[in-house]
C-alpha positions in Angstrom: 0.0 0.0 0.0 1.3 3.5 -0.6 1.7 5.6 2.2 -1.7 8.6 2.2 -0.6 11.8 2.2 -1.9 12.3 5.6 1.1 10.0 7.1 4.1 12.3 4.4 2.2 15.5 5.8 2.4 14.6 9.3 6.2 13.4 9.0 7.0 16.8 7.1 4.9 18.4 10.2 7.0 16.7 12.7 10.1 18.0 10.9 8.8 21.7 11.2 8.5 20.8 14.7 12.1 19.4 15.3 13.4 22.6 13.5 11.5 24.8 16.2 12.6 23.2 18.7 16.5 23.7 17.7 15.7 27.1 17.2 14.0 27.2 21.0 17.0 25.6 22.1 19.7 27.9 20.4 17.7 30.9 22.2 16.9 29.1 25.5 21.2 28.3 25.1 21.5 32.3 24.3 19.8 33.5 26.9 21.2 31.3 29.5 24.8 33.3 28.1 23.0 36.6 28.6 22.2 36.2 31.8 25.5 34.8 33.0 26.8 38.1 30.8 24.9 40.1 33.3 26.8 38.7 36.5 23.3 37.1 37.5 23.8 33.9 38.7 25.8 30.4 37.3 23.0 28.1 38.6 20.2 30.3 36.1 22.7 29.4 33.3 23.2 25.8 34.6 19.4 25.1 34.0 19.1 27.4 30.8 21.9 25.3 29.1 20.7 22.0 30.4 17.2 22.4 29.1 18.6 23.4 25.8 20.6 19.8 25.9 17.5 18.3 26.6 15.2 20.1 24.2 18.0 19.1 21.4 18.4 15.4 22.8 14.6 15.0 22.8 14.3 16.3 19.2 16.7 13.8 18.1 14.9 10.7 19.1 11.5 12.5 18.1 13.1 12.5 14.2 14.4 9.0 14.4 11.0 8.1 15.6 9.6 10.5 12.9 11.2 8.7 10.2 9.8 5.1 11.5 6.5 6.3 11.5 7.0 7.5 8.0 8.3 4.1 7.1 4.9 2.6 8.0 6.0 1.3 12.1 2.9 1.4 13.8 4.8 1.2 17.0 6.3 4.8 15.6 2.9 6.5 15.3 1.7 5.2 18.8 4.5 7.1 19.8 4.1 9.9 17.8 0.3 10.2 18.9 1.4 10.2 22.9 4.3 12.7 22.5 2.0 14.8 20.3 -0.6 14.7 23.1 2.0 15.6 25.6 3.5 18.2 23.5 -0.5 20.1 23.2 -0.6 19.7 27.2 2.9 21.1 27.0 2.1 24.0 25.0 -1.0 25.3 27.0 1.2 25.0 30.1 3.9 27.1 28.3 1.0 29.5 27.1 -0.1 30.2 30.5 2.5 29.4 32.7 3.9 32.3 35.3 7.0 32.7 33.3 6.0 32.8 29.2 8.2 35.1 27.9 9.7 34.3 24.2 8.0 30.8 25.3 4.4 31.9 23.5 5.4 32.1 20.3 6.8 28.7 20.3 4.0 26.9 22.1 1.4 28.5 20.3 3.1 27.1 17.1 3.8 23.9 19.0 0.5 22.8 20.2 -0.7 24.0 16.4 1.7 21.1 15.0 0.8 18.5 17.3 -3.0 19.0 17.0 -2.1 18.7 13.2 0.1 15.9 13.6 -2.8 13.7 15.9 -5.5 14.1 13.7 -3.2 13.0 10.6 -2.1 10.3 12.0 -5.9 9.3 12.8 -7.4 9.6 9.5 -9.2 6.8 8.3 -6.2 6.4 5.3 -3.6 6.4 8.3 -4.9 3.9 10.2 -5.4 1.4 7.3 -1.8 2.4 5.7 -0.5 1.2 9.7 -2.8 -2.0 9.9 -1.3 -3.4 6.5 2.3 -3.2 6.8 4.2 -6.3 6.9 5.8 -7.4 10.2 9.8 -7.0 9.6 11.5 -10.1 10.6 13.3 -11.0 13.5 16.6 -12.8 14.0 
């Protein structure tokens, strides 16, 4: 079966996604140097650098799993659908937690993509593209 265009659009989704995340994590890794620049305080940059480690670590299992779920793995869009669920609660905490800042932008964006991404990967064409792929052998 050839893979719907609702499974290619979510996996191009997902990309736009991974690239706004590096670019969160470049600026969440720029402001952590600010703020050290300022004589604040080495513990602020600590967390500001760590969570743009984290952000760029998470993004790089996110497009290995990406490309799985392109490649027809149903275990890969299960994944997909929970992280995209998580990323939407994600967002609207970002959206209206105490300290937004730059963060709106980016979660506004975010919980756009994985609203986009979930019902994709839920069309009626998705599903039936997942239930028919062939099992890959085991050694």
């Amino acid at each position: 079966m050839n893979r719907p265009t609702s499974v290619t659009a979510a996996f191009w989704f997902l990309l736009i996604g991974v690239i706004i995340d590096l670019i969160f994590a470049a600026l969440t890794a720029l402001v952590g140097f600010v703020v050290v620049g300022d004589g604040d305080s080495a513990p602020m940059f600590a967390a500001q650098i760590t969570a743009a480690i984290v952000t760029i670590v998470l993004s790089v299992i996110l497009l290995l799993v990406a490309f799985a779920m392109r490649n027809g793995r149903n275990w890969a869009r299960i994944v997909v659908i929970i992280l995209s669920v998580l990323g939407v609660f994600s967002g609207i905490l970002s959206v209206f937690g105490a300290d937004a800042g730059f963060n709106i932008p980016f979660a506004i964006i975010g919980i756009a993509i994985n609203i986009l991404v979930i019902v994709l990967l839920l069309t009626k064409s998705a599903r039936a593209y997942f239930a028919n792929q062939v099992p890959v052998p085991t050694i």
